[in-house]
N, CA, C and O atoms as a DFTB+ gen file, in Angstrom:
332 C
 N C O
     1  1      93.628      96.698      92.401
     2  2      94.253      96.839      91.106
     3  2      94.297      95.476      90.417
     4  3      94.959      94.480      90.710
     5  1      93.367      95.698      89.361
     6  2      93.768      94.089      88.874
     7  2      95.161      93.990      87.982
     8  3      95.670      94.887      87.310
     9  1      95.744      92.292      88.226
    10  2      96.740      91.803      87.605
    11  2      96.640      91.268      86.162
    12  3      96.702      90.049      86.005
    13  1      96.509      91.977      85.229
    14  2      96.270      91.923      83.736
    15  2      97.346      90.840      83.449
    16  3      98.456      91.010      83.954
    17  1      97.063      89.472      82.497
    18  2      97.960      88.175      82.182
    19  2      97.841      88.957      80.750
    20  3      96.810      89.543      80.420
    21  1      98.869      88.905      80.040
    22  2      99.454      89.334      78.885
    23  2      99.656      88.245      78.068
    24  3     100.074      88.468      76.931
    25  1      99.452      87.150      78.404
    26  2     100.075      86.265      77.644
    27  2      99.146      85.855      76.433
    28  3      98.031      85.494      76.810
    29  1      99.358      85.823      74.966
    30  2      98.380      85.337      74.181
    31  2      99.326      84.001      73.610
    32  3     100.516      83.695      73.672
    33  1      97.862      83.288      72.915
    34  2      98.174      82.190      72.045
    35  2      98.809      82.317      70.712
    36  3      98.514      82.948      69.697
    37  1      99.784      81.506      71.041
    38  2     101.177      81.575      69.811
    39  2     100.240      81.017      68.505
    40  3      99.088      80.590      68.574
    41  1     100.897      81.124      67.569
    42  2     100.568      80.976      66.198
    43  2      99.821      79.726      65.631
    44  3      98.801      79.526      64.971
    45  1     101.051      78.802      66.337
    46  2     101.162      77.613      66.343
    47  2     100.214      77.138      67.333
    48  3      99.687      76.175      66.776
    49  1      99.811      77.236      68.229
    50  2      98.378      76.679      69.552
    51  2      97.433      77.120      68.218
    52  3      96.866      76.213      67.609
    53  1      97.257      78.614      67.740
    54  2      96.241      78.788      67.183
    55  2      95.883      77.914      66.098
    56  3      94.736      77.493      65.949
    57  1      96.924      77.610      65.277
    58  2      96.603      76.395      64.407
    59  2      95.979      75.164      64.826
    60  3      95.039      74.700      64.180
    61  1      96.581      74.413      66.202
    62  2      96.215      73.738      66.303
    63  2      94.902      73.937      66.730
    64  3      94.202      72.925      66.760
    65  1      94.512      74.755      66.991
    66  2      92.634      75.119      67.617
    67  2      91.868      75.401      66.509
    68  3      90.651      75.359      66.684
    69  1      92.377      75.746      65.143
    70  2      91.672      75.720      64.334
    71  2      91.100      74.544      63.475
    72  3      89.969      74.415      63.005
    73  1      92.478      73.505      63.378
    74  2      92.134      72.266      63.094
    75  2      91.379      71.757      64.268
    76  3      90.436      71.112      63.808
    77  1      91.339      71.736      65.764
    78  2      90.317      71.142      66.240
    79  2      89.020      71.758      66.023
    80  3      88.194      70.857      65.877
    81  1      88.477      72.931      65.937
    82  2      87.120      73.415      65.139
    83  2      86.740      72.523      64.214
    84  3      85.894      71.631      64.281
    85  1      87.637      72.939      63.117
    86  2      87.353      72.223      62.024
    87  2      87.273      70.562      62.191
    88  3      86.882      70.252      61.066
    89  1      87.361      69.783      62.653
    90  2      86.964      68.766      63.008
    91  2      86.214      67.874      63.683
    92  3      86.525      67.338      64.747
    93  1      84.890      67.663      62.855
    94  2      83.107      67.379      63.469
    95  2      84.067      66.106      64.702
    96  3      83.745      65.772      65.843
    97  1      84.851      65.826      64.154
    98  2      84.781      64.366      65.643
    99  2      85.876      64.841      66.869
   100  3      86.618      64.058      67.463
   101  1      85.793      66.328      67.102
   102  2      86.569      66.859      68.021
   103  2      85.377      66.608      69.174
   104  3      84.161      66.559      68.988
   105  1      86.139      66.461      70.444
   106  2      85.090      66.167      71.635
   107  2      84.692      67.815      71.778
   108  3      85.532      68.637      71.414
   109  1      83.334      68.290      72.341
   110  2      82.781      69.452      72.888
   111  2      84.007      70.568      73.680
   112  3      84.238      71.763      73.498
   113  1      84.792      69.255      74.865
   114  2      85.839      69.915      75.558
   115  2      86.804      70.768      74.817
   116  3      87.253      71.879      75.098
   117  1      87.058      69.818      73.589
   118  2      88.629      70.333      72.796
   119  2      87.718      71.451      72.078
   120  3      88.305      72.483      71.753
   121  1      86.721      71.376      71.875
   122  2      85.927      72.448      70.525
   123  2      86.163      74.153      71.765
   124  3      86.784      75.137      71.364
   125  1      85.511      74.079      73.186
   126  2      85.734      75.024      73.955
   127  2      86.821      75.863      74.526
   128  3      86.936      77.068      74.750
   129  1      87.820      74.491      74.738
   130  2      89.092      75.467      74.774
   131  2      89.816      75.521      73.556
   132  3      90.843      76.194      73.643
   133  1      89.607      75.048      72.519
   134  2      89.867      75.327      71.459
   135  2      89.324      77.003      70.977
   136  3      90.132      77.837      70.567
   137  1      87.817      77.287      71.118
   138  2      87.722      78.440      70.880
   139  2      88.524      79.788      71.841
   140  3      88.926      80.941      71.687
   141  1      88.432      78.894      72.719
   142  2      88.751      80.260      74.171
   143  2      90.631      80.472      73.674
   144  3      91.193      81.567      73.714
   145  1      91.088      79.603      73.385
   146  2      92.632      79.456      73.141
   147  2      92.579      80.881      71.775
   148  3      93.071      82.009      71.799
   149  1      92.009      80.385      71.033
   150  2      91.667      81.212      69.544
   151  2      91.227      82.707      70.075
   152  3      91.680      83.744      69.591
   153  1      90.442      82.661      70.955
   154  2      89.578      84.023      71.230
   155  2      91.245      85.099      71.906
   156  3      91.155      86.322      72.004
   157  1      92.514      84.385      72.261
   158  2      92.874      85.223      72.865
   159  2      94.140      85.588      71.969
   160  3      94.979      86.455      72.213
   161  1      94.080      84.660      70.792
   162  2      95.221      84.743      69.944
   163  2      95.400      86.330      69.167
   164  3      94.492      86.713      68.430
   165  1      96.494      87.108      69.368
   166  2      96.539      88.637      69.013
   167  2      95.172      89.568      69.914
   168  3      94.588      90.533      69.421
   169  1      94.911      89.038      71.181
   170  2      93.926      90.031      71.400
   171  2      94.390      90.339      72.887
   172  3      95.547      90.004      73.141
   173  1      93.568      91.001      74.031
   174  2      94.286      91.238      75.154
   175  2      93.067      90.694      76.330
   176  3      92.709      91.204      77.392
   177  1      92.604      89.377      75.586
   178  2      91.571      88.735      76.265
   179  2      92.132      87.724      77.165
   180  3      93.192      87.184      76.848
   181  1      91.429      87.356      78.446
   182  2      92.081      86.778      79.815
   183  2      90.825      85.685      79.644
   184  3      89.709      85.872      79.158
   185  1      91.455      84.389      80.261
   186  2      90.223      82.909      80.529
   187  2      89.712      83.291      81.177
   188  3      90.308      84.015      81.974
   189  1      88.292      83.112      81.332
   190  2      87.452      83.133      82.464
   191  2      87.596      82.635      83.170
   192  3      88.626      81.963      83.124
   193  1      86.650      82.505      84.532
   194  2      86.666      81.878      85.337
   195  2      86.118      80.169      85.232
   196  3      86.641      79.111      85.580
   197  1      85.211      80.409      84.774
   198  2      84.615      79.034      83.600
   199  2      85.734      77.605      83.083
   200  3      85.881      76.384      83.138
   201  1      86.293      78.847      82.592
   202  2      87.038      77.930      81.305
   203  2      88.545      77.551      82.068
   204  3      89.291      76.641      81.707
   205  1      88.757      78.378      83.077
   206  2      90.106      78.011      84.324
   207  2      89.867      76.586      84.440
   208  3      90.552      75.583      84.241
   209  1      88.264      76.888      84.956
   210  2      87.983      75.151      85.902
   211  2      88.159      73.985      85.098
   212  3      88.799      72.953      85.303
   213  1      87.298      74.452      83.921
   214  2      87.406      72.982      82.470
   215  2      88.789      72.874      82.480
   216  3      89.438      71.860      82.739
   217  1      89.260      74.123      82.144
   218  2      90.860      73.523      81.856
   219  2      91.716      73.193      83.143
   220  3      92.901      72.893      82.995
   221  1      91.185      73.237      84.318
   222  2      92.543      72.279      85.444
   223  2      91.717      71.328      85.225
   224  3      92.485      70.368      85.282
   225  1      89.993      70.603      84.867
   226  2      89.541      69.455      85.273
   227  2      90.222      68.187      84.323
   228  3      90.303      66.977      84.534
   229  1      90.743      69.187      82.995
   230  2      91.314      68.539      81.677
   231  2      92.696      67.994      82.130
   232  3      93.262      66.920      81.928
   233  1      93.050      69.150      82.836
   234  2      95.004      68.683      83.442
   235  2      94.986      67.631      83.961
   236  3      95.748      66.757      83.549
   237  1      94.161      67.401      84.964
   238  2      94.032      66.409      86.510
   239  2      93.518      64.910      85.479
   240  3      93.754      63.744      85.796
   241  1      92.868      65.314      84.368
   242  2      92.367      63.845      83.961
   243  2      92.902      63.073      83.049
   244  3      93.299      63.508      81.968
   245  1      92.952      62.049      83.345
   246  2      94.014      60.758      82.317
   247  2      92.906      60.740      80.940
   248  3      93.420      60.297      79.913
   249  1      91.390      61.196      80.826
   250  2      91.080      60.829      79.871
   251  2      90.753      61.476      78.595
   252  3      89.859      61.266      77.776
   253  1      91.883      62.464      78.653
   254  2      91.955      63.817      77.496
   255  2      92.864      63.486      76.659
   256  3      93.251      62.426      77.151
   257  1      93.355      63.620      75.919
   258  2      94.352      63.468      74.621
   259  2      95.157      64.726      75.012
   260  3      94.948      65.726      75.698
   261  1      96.677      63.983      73.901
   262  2      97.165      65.598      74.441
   263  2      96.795      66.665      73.788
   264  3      96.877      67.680      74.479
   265  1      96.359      66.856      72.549
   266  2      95.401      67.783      72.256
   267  2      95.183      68.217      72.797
   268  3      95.892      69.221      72.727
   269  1      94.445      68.312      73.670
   270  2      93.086      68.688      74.341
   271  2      93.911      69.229      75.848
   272  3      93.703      70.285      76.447
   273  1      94.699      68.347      76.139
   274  2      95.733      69.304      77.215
   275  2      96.187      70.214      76.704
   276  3      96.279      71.300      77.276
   277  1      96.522      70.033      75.686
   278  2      97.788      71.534      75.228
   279  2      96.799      72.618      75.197
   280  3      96.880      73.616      75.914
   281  1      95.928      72.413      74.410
   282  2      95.033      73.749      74.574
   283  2      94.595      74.430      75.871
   284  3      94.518      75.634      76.116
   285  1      94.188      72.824      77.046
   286  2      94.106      73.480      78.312
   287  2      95.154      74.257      79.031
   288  3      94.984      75.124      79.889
   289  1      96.426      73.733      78.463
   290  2      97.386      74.271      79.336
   291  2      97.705      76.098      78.975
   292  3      97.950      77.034      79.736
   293  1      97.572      76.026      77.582
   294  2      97.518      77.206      77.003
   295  2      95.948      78.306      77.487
   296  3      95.995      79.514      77.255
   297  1      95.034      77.848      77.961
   298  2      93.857      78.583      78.275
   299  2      94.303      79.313      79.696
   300  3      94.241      80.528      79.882
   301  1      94.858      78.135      80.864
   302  2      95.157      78.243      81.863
   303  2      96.092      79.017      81.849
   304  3      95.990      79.708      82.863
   305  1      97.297      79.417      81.053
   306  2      98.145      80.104      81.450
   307  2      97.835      81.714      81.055
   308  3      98.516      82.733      81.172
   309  1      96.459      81.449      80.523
   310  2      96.333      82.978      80.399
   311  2      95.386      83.623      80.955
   312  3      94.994      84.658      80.416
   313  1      94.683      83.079      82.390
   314  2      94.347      83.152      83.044
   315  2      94.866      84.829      83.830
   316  3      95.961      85.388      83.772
   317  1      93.317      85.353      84.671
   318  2      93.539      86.362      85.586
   319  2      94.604      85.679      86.689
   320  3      94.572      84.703      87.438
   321  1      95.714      86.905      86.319
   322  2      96.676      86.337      87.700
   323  2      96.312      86.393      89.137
   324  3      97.065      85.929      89.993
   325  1      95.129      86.973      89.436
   326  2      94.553      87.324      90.683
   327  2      93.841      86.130      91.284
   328  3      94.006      85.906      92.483
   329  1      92.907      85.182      90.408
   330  2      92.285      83.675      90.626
   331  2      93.152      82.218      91.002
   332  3      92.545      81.156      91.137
C-alpha cells in the first residue's frame, strides 16, 4: 500500500520559485527544484526519487544559498513517505 505525502507547496515557496525561474542568473539547481517545488503547488504530485537526492545533496552542502535550501527543503518534504 503506498504512503501518499499530501503535503503541497504553500503560496509563498511558490512565489519564491517563480521569481527563481524568472531569473536568467538562477543556478540550474535552484531553476530544478524550483520547478519541482511549483509542479506540486495545488496539485497531488510527490518528489521523485531524482529530485529527493538533489535536494538532501543541497541540505548537506555549505555551497547553496538559502534560496536554494528552502526550496530543497520544501521538495524533500514532499517526498514518497515510503523512500
Amino acid at each position: 500500500m503506498s504512503s501518499k505525502n499530501t503535503k503541497q507547496t504553500s503560496s509563498k515557496v511558490a512565489s519564491v520559485a517563480a521569481e527563481v525561474l524568472n531569473n536568467p542568473n538562477s543556478s540550474k539547481t535552484a531553476q530544478k527544484l524550483a520547478g519541482s517545488a511549483l509542479s506540486q503547488s495545488g496539485s497531488g504530485n510527490q518528489t521523485g526519487a531524482k529530485m529527493e537526492t538533489l535536494a538532501s545533496t543541497v541540505l548537506s552542502s555549505s555551497k547553496y544559498n538559502k534560496t536554494t535550501k528552502k526550496l530543497a527543503a520544501t521538495v524533500l518534504s514532499q517526498s514518497n513517505k515510503e523512500r
